[in-house]
C-alpha positions in Angstrom: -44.1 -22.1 -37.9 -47.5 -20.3 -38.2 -49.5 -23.6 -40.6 -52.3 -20.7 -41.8 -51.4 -19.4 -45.1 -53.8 -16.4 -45.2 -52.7 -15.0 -42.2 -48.9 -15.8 -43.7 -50.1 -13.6 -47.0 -51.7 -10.8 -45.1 -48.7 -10.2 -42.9 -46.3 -10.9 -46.0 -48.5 -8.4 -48.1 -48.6 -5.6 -45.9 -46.5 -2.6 -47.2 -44.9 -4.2 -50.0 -44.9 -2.8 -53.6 -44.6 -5.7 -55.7 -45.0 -9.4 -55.3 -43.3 -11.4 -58.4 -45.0 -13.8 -58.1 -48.1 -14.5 -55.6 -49.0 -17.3 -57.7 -45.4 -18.5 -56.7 -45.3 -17.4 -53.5 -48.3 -19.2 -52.3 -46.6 -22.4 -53.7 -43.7 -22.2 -52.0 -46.1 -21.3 -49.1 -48.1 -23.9 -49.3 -45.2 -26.8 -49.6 -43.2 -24.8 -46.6 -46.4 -25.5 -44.3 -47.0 -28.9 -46.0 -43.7 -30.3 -45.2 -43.0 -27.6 -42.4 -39.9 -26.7 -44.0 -38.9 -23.0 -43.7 -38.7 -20.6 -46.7 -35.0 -19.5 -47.1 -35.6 -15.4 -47.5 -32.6 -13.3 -48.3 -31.7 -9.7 -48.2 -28.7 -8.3 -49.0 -27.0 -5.3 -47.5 -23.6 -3.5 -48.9 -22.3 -1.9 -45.9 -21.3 1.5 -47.4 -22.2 3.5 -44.6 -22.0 2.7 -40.6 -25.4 3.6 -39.4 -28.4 2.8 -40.3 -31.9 5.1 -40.2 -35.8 4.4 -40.4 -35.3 4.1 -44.1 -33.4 0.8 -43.5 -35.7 -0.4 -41.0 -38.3 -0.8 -43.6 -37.0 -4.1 -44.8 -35.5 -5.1 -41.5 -39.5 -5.1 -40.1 -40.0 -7.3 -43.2 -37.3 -9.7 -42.7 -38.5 -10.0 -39.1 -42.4 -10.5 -39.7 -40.7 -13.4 -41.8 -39.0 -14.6 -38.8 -41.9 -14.4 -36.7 -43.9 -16.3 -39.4 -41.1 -19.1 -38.9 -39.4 -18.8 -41.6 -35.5 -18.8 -42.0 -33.6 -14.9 -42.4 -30.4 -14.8 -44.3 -28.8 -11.7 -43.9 -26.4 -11.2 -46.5 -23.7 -8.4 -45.9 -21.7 -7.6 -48.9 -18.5 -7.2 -47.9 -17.2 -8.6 -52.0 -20.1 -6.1 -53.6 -19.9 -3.2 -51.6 -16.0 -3.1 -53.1 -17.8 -2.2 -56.1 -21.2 -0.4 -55.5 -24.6 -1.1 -56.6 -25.8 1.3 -59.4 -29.3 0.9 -58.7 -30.6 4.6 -58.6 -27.5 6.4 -58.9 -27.0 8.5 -61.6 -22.6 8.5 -61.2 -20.8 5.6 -60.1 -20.2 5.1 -56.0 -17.7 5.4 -54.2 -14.8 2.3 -54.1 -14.4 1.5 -50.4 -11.6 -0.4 -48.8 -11.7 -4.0 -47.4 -11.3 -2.2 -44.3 -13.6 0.4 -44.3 -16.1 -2.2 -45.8 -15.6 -5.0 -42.5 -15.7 -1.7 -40.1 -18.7 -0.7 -41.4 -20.2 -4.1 -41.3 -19.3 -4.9 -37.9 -21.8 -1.7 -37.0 -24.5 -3.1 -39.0 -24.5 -6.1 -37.4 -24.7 -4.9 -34.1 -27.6 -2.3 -34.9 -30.0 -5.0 -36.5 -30.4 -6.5 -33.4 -33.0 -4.2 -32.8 -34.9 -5.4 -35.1 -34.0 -9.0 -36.0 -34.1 -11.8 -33.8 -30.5 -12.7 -33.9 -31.0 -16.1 -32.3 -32.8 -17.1 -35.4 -30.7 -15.0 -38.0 -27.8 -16.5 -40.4 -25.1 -14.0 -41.3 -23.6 -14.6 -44.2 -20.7 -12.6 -46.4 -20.9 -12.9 -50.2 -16.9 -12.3 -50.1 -17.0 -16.4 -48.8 -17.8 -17.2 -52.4 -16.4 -14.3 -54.3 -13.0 -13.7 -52.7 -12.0 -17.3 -53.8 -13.5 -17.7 -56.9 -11.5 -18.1 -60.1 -10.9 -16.0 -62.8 -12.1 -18.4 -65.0 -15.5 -19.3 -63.3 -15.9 -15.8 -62.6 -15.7 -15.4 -67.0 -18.1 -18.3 -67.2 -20.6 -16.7 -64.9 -20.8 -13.7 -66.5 -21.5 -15.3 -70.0 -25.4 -16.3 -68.1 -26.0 -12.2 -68.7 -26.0 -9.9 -72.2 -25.1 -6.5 -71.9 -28.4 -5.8 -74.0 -30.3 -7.2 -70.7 -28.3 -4.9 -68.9 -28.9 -1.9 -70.7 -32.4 -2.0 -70.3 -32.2 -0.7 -66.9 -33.3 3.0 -66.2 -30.6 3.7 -64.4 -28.4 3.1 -67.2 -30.8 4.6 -69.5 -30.6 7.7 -68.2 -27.3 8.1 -68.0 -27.2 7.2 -71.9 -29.5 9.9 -72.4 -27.4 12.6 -70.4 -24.2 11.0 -71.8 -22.5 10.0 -68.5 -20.3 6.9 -68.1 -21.2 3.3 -67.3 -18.4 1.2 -65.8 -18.2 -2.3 -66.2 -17.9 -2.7 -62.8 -21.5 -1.5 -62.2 -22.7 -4.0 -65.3 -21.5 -7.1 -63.5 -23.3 -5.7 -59.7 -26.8 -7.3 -60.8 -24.9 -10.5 -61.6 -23.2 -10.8 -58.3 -26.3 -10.0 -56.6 -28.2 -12.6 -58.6 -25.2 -15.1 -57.6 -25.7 -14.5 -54.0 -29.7 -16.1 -54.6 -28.0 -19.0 -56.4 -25.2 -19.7 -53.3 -28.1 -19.2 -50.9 -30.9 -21.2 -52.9 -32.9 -18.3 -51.7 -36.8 -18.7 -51.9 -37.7 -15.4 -51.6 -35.9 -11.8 -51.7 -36.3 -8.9 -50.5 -35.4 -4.9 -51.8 -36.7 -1.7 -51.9 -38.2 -1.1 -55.2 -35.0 0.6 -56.6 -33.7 -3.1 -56.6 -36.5 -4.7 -58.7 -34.0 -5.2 -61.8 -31.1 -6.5 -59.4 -33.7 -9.2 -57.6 -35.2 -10.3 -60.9 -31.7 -10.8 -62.3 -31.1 -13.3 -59.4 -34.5 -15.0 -60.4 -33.0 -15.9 -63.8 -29.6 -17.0 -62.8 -31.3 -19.2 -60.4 -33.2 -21.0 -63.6 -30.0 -21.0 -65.4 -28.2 -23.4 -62.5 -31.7 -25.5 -62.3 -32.9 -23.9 -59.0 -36.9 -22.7 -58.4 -36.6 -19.0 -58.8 -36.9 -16.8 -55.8 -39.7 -14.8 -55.2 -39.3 -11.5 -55.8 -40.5 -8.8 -52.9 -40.0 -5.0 -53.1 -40.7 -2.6 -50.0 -41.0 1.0 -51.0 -38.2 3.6 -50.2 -39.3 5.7 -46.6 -39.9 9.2 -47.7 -37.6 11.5 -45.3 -38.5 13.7 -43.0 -38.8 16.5 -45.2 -42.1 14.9 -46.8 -40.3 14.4 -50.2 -36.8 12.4 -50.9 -36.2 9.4 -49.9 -34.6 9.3 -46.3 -31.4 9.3 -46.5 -27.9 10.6 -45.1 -27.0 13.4 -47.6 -30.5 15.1 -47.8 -30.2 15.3 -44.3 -33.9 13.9 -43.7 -32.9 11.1 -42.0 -33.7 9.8 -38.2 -31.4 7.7 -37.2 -31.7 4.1 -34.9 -29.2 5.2 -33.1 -30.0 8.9 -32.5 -31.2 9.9 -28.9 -34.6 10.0 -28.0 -35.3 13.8 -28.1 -34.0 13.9 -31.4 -35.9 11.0 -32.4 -39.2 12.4 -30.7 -38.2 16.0 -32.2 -38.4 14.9 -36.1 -40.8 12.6 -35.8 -43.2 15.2 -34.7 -41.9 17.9 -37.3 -43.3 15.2 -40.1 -46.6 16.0 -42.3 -49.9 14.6 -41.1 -50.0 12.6 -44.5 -46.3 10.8 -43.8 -47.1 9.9 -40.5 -49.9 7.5 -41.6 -47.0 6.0 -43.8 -44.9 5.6 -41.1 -47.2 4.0 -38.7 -47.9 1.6 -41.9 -44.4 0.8 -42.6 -42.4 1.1 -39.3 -45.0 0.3 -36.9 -47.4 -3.4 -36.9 -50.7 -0.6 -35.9 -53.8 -1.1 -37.0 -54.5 1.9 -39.5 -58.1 2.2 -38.8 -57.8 3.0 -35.6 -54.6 5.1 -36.2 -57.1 7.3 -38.8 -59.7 8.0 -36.1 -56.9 9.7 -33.6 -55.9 13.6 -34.0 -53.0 14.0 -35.8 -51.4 15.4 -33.0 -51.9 12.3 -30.5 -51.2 9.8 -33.5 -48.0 11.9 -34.3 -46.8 11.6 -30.5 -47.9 7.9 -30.3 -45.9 7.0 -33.3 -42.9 9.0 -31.6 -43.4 6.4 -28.9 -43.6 3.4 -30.9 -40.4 3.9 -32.1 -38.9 5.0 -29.0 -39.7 1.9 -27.4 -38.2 0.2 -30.1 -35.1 1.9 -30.1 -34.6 3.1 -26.6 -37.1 2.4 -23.7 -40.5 2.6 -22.7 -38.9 5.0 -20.1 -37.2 7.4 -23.4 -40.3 7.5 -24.8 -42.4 8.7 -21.3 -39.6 11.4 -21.0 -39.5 12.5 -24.3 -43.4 12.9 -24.1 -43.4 15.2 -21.1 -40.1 16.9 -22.3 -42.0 17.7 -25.4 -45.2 18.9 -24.1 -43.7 21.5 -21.4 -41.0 22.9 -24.5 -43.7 22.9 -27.2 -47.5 23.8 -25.2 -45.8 25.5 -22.5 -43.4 27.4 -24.6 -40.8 26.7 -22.6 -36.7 25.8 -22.8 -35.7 21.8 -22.1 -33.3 21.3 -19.1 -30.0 19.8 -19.0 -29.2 22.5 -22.3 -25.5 21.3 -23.6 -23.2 24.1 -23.6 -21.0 25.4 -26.5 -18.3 27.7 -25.8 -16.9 30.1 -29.0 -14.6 33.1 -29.1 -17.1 35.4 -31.1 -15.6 34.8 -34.2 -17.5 31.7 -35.7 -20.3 31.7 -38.0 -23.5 30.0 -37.0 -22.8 27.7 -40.0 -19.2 26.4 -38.1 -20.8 26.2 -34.1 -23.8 24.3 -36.0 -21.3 21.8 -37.4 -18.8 21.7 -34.5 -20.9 21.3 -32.2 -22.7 18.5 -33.6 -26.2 20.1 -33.2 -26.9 19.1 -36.8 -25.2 16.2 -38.7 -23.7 18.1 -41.9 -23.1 21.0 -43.3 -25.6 20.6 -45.9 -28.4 20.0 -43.5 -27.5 23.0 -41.4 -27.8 25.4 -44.7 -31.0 23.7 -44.8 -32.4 25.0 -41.6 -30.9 28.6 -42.2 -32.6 28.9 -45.7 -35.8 27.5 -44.0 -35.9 29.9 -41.4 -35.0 27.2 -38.7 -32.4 28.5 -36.4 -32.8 31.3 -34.0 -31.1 32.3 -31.1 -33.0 33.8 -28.3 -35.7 33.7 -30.9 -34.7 35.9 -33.3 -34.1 34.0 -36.0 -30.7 33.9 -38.1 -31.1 34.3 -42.0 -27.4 33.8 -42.9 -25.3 30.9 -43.0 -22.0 33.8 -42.1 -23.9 35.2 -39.7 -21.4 35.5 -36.7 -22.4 34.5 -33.3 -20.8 37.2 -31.2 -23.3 36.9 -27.8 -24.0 34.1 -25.8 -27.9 32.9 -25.4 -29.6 29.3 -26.5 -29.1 28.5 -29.7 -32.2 26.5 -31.4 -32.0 24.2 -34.9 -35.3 22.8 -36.3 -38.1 22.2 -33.7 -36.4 20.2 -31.1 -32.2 21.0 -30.9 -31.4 23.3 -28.8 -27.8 24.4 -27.3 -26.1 26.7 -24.7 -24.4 29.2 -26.3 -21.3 31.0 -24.3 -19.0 33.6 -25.4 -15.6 33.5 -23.7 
């Protein structure tokens, strides 16, 4: 365990929004080094999608600069609460998913966040251990440590007040399970992004009501997608994905503002921002491409990528090894987009269109019905390209 609590603070600090409290965190510091006992520090994770993107990774580098620091990781997968759906920034309730589509999609978690945590030192846990086989009784009594007045004070619920939408009581009692999960674990510290601040300081006051030391509250912000202004995520098709391949990777990364790359490098990468300010964008841009890369792929990805991108983009040139497509001249570009998998959604391929991204043979194509009757190579955003033949 690393015994120097200011170095502890300035690697717990970086990045993170808010801190409730530092006063109690450099306690609970302090005693951890004292009797070199490690912090228990929790996160919690519904699995209610399979894959997870850069936006995830945020708190994943946290929990591991944790690790590092010696400190011990639960990572909590909800397999009882993602039957139910956090409301935390949702303005309509989420989507029920099965048991089984709940453990599938957990399974994949697991196996993708050892990329970034040290699994050798991680505890796995599943709140369904607790919930699945707790009484209907108890499970009265434990809601009975929460008013519905508390609950409403949320703005997530406000606003759906306001714009006269339904609240289910299955989204009241998420913030209670979720504060459970701190008691089972005697968590010391948690961690969210900072559209989970009322969810984590729920957990802090069920943890006084059963007579433990609250849990410090932590909150990383939300990654900004790659179109500079949601948060990354799936449906606004911004996303990079951990498991996408490296061109792809390389590709977005580079597409990204000058402004969000210094973000990235600060919340994805362990650089020293000084030095990343004094390099031209253009370097620091292809250097963070690497960084994450490495992380992801290889050292040998991220050479590739680099040369791939230098002879397609300086030298103007098409990449090699083009995947082919074959149509019958009767699909729109918005269907070979789709089937072919050069774009992830139909939503992010009317995207590109609108924004003037997708051309074929340069000439760009304005219309999502446009009809691909020739063959040539077909080219999505700045880095997807495809082989386009007409049988």
């Amino acid at each position: 365990m690393k015994t120097d609590l200011n170095y502890q603070l300035q690697i717990i600090r970086r990045g993170a929004v808010d801190i409730i409290s530092e006063k109690e965190l450099i306690k609970k510091l302090e005693a951890s080094i004292k009797n070199k006992k490690p912090l228990k520090i929790k996160a919690g994770f519904d699995p209610t999608a399979p894959d997870l993107h850069l936006g995830h990774t945020v708190l994943l580098r946290k929990l591991r600069q944790f690790q590092d620091l010696g400190h011990q990781v639960f990572f909590l997968i909800g397999d009882f609460t993602g039957r139910i759906g956090d409301p935390s920034g949702r303005s309509e309730i989420r989507k029920q998913l099965s048991p089984e589509e709940v453990q599938k999609n957990a399974e994949t978690y697991k196996k993708q966040v050892c990329k970034v945590l040290d699994m050798d030192k991680l505890r796995v846990v599943f709140n369904g251990k607790w919930f699945d086989k707790m009484p209907g009784l108890e499970f009265a009594k434990l809601l009975t440590h929460y008013t519905a007045t508390r609950l409403l004070e949320r703005d997530d619920f406000t606003k759906r007040i306001k714009e006269q939408k339904p609240i289910y009581l299955s989204e009241f009692i998420y913030p209670i399970l979720q504060g459970y999960d701190s008691v089972m674990l005697e968590a010391d510290v948690e961690l969210g992004g900072t559209d989970q601040i009322f969810n984590l300081l729920v957990g802090r006051d069920l943890q006084k009501d059963f007579n433990q030391e609250p849990q410090v509250v932590l909150t990383m912000p939300l990654l900004v997608g790659t179109d500079g202004v949601q948060k990354m995520s799936k449906s606004y098709g911004n996303y990079i994905g951990i498991t996408e391949p490296a061109g792809e990777m390389f590709g977005k990364i580079m597409s990204i503002s000058d402004e969000l790359m210094l973000k990235y490098y600060e919340l994805l990468t362990d650089e020293d921002l000084s030095e990343v300010k004094k390099m031209h964008p253009k370097e620091a841009k292809v250097r963070l491409a690497k960084l994450i890369i490495v992380q992801y792929h290889s050292q040998a990805a991220a050479d590739k990528e680099e040369n791939e991108f230098s002879r397609v983009f300086s030298q103007k040139e098409t990449p090699e090894d083009l995947l082919e497509y074959s149509t019958n001249g009767t699909k729109t570009i918005l269907a070979v987009l789709t089937e072919s998998k050069l774009v992830s959604s139909g939503n992010e391929a009317r995207r590109l269109i609108k924004q003037g991204a997708v051309s074929l043979d340069g000439k760009k194509i304005e219309k999502e019905d446009f009809v691909l009757k020739s063959s040539g190579v077909l080219k999505a955003g700045s880095r997807r390209f495809l082989k386009i033949l007409i049988k």
